[in-house]
N, C-alpha and C positions, 0 to 999 in steps of 0.2 A: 557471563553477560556479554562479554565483546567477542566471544564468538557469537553467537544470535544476532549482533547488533551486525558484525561483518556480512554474515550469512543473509539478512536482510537488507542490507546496501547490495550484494551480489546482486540477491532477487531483483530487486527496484531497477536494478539497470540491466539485468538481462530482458523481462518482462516487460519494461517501455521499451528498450530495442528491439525486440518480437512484436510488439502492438505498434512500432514507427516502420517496419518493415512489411508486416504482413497486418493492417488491417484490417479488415474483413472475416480473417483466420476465425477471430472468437464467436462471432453472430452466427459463421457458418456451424460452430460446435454446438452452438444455444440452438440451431433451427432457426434462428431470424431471420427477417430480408435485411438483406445489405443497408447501411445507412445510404440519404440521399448526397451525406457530402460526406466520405470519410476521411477527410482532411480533420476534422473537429475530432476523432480518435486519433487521425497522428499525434496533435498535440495533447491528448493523453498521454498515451506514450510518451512524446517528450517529456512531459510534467515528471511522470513516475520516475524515468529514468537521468533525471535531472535530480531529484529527489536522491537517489543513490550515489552517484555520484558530488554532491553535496554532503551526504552524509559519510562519504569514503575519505574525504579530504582528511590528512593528518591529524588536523587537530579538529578531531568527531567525536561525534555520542559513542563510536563504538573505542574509541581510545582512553575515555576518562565518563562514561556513561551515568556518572552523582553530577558532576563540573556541569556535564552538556543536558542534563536531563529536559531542560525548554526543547532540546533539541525530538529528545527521545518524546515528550509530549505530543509534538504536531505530528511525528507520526504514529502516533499510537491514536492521535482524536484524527489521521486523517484514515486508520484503519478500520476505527470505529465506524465515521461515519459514509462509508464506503458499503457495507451492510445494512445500514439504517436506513439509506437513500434508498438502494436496490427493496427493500422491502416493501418501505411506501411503493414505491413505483408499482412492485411486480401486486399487490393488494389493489390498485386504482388499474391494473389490465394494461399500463404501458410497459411493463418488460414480462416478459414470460418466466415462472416458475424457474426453468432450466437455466436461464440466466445464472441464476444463483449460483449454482458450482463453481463458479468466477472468484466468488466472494469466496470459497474455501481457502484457498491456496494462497490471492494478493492480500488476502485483508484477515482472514479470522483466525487463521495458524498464528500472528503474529499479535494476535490481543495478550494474550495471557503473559509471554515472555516481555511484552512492553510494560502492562500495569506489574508487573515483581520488580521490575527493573524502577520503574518511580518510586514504588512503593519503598525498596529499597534508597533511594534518593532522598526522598522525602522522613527516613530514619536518620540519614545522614547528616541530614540539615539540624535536625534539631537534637544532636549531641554536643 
């Protein structure tokens, strides 16, 4: 578990530091035009990788991940709903299809080890 959990605090702050640095990078993968202010994806990037570094601090989900599990929740419901937004959207013709390959890697690789991980917590609790 605190490997995965470390391994996704890495992610989170590599990945907002690549989207705080190279904005535009990802639209150009997807085929989009450029946002009109990509100031609004820096602070993506910062969020994300504010996120990981939040989550890296000593005393983290990935150090005692039953104790910090509230921890391990919001990102597991902000991984969730990271795919769920992109769907709407990309179904209603405001993001394109290829967008979505986005959502592999930030968000749906890390569904599965997050819900074992509570799952696992929430055994915890009630022993």
């Amino acid at each position: 578990m605190s490997l995965t959990l470390y391994a996704a605090e890495v992610y989170n702050i590599a990945w907002g530091g690549f989207v705080l640095l190279f904005p535009l990078t990802p639209f150009r993968w997807a085929h989009m035009p450029p946002p009109n202010y990509p100031m609004i994806w820096h602070c993506v990037g910062m969020v994300v990788g504010v996120y990981g570094v939040g989550h890296a601090c000593p005393q983290s989900m990935a150090s005692n991940p039953y104790r910090y599990w509230p921890i391990v929740l919001v990102g597991f419901l902000g991984k969730l709903f990271g795919p769920v937004g992109f769907v709407w959207s990309a179904r209603h013709g405001e993001l394109p299809w290829i967008a979505g390959w986005l959502n592999v890697t930030n968000d749906l690789v890390w569904l599965t080890p997050f819900a074992i991980i509570l799952r696992g917590a929430y055994g915890a609790e009630l022993q």
